[in-house]
Structure formats: C-alpha cells, structure tokens
C-alpha positions in Angstrom: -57.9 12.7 -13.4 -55.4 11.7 -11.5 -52.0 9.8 -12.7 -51.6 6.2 -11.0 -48.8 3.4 -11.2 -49.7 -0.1 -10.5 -47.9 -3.1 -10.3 -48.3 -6.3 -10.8 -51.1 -6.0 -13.6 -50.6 -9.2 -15.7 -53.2 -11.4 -13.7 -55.8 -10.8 -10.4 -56.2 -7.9 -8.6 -53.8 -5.5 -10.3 -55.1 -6.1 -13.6 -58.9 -5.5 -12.1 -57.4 -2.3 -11.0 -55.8 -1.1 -13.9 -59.1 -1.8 -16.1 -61.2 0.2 -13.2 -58.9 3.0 -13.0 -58.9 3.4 -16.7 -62.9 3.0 -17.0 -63.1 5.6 -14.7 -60.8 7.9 -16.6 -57.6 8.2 -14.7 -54.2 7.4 -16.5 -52.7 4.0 -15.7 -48.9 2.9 -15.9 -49.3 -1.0 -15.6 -46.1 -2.5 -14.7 -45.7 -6.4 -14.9 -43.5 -8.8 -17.0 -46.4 -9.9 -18.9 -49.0 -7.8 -20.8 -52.2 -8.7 -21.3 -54.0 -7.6 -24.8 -56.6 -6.0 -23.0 -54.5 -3.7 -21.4 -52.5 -2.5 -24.4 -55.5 -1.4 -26.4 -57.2 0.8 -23.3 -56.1 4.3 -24.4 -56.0 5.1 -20.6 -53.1 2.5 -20.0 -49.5 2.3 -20.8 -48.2 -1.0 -20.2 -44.2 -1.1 -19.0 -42.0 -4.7 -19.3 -40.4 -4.3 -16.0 -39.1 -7.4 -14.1 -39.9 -6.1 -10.3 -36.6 -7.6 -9.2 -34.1 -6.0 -11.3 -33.0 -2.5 -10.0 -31.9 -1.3 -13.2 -35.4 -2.0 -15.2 -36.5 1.2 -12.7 -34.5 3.2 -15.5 -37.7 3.2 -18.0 -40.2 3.9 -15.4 -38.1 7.2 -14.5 -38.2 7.7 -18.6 -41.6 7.4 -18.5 -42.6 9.8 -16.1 -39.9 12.8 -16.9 -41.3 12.6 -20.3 -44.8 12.3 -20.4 -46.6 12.5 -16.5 -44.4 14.4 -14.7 -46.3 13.8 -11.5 -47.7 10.9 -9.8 -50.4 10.8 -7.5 -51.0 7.5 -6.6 -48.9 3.9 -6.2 -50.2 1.0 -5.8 -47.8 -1.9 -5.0 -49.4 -4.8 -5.7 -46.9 -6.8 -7.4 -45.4 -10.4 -5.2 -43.7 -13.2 -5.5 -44.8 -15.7 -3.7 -42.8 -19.2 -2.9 -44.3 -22.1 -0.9 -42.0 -24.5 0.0 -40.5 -25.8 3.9 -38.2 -23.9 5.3 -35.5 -26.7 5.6 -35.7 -26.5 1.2 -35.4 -23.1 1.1 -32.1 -21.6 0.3 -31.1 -18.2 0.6 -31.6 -17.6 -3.2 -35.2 -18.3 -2.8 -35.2 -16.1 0.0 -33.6 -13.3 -2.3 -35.8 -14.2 -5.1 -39.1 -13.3 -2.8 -37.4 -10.2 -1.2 -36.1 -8.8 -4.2 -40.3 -8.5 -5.6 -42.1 -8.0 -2.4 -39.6 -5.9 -0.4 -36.6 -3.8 -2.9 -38.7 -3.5 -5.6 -40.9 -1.2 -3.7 -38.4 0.6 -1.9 -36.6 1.0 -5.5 -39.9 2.0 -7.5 -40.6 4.7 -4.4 -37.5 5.7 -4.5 -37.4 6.4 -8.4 -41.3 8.2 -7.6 -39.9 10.1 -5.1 -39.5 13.5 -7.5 -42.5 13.3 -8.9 -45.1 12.7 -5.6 -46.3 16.1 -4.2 -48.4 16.7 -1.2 -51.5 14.8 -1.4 -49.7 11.6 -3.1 -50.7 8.1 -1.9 -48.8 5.0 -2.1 -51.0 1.9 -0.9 -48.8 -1.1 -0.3 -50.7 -4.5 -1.1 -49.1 -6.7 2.2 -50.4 -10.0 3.9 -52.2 -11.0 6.4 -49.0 -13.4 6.7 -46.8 -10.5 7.6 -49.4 -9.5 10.7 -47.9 -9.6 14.0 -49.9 -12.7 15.8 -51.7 -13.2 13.0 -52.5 -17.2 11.6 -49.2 -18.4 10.1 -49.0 -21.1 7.6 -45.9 -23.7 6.8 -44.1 -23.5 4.3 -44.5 -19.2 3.8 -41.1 -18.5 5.7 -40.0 -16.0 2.9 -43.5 -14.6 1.8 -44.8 -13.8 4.9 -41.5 -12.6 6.1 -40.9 -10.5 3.4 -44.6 -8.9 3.6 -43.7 -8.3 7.4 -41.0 -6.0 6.1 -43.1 -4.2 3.6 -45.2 -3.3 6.4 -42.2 -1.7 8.4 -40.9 -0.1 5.3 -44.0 1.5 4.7 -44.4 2.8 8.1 -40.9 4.3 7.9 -41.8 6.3 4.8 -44.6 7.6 6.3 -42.5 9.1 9.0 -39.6 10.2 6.7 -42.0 11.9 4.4 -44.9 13.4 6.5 -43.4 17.1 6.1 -44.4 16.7 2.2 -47.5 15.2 2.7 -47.3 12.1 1.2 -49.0 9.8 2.9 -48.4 5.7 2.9 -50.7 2.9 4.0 -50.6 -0.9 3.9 -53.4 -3.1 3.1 -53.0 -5.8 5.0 -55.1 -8.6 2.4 -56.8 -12.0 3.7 -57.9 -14.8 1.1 -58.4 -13.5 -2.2 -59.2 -15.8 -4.9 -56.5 -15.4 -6.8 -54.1 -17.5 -9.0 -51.3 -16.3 -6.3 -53.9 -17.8 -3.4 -54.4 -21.3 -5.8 -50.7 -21.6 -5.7 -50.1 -21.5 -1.6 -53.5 -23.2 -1.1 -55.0 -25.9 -3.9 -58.7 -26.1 -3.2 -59.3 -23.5 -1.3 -61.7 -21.1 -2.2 -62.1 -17.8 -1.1 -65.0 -16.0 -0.2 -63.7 -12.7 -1.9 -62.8 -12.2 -5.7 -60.1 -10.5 -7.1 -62.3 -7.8 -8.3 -64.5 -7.3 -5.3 -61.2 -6.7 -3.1 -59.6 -4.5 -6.3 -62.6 -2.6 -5.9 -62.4 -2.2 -2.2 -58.8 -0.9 -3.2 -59.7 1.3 -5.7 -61.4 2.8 -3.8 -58.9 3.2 0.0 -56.2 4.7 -3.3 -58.5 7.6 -4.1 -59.7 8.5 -0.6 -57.8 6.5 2.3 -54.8 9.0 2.6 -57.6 12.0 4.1 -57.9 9.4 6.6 -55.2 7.4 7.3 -51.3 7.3 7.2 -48.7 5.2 8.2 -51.6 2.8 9.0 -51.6 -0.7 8.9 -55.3 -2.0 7.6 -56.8 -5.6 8.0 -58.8 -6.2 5.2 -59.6 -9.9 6.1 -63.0 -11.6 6.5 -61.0 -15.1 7.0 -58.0 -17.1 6.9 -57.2 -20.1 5.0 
C-alpha cells in the first residue's frame, strides 16, 4: 500500500486516478478546488480544498501529512490551467494565472513533500506535448505550452538536485486526451484516447516507471490535434 498525492482530481484523468488508486488499495490525497461526491465517500481517499495557485493553501497539505501519513511515496501532478486566447490578448496576469497552476504550484507542493519522500519516492509530472522542443505548436497556447515547457525543466532539475536520496522524477509528456481541458483548446476534436485509458497508462509508469527511468522526459502521444 503505498501513500500517493494527486492533483487535479475534480474532473478527467486525475479523478480516473484517484478512483484506481483507491480500488486498488493505496491511500489517495485528492487535491482540487472542487470535490466530487464520489471521491468523499471512497474510504481510501481524503479529499483536500486547495486552490493550486495560492502558496499559502500548501499549509494544510503539510498538516495532513505530519499528522496522519507521514511519508509519501508517490506525486502525481496532474493539476493545469489551461488558457486559450492570442497572444496579442494576453496580459501578463493571464500569464501569471497559468504559471502560478502549471509551474509554482508544483515546485511549492514538492517543496512542502520534500520531508516526507524517502528513497524510492516518485513524482510523475503530467506536462504537454505543447511544451516539447519542436514539437506541433498551436495558436493561441503561448502561456500553456510555455508554462508546461518549464515544468519539464523543473522537473529535470529535481532529478539532478535529488538523485543522492533517491527520489526519482519523470515527466509525462501527454498528446490528445479527451478531456474537458482538451474540449476547451480544441471544440470538436475528438481524441482517440480517453481519460481513463491514458490514467491507466499513468497508473501504471507511478507504480513502476522510477526502476526505469529518471529525469526522463516521456512522449506519450499517438497524435496531435
């Protein structure tokens, strides 16, 4: 059983994973702004209020572990914010809005982990094909893409910094997903992959991808919008 913090659990892929981690017997801290029903009644899940923006909200996910887990073995940051808009429209505020989700929140909820993760610990960040070097960029994505281009250097600092301790961190680099996030950015498009086929797929890289991988950088893309 292992102890495992996801973000981003109200709708999509991180509430598939929180339902699957619970199912298959792991404790679950869902963090989100919104709560679903279902995940307040699993016994495996405790469900946290926390606006992935506001620095100080990292206060009662601290609480939360000194108290109850003390140890966490796996983060998953799936949590974004995504804005689609041209770049002459967008202000810096919107720029801040977007970086404050996708790029501080992580450092900050890593940062707040950081007592608690022991050798063996993974923290899977959920990036963009958007934020791939070369990859297909799209109009009006300046500050999502952007800002998942920076999760993916953060992520591959950590794994430097914290090699000596043995925790490992890995980016999953995501393609279409159909997703209310993926409706927003593209109207019409569907995707060939559901959000619970590609949380499985996740699920999965959490449990086992850090025996393999670290400081990696993986495509998980069958196509492009």
């Amino acid at each position: 059983m292992k102890n495992i913090i996801i973000t981003g659990t109200s709708r999509g892929i991180g509430y598939e994973l929180a339902l699957q981690f619970a199912k298959a017997g792991h404790q679950v801290l869902a963090i989100s702004r919104k709560t679903p029903q279902e995940l307040i009644e699993n016994p495996n899940i405790t469900c946290l209020s926390i606006d992935m923006s506001v620095e100080d909200e990292m206060h009662e996910i601290n609480k939360f572990i000194s108290h109850t887990w003390k140890k966490v073995d796996i983060i998953i940051h799936n949590a974004g914010c995504l804005m689609h808009k041209p770049f002459s429209e967008t202000s810096q505020s919107d720029f801040e809005r977007v970086y404050k989700v996708n790029v501080f929140g992580v450092a900050n909820l890593t940062r707040t982990c950081l007592p608690y993760l022991h050798k063996g610990s993974h923290v899977v960040s959920i990036s963009s094909m958007g934020g791939i070097q070369g990859s297909m960029k799209f109009a009006g994505l300046s500050a999502y893409s952007s800002s998942k281009g920076a999760l993916i250097t953060l992520s591959e600092l950590l794994a430097e910094e914290y090699k000596e301790q043995g925790i490992a961190f890995n980016v999953l680099a995501l393609g279409a997903v159909q997703t209310e996030m993926l409706e927003e950015a593209f109207p019409g498009y569907a995707a060939p992959i559901s959000a619970k086929e590609m949380a499985d797929y996740i699920f999965n890289f959490a449990l086992k991808g850090n025996k393999f991988y670290n400081g990696k950088v993986l495509q998980v893309s069958s196509t492009t919008p």
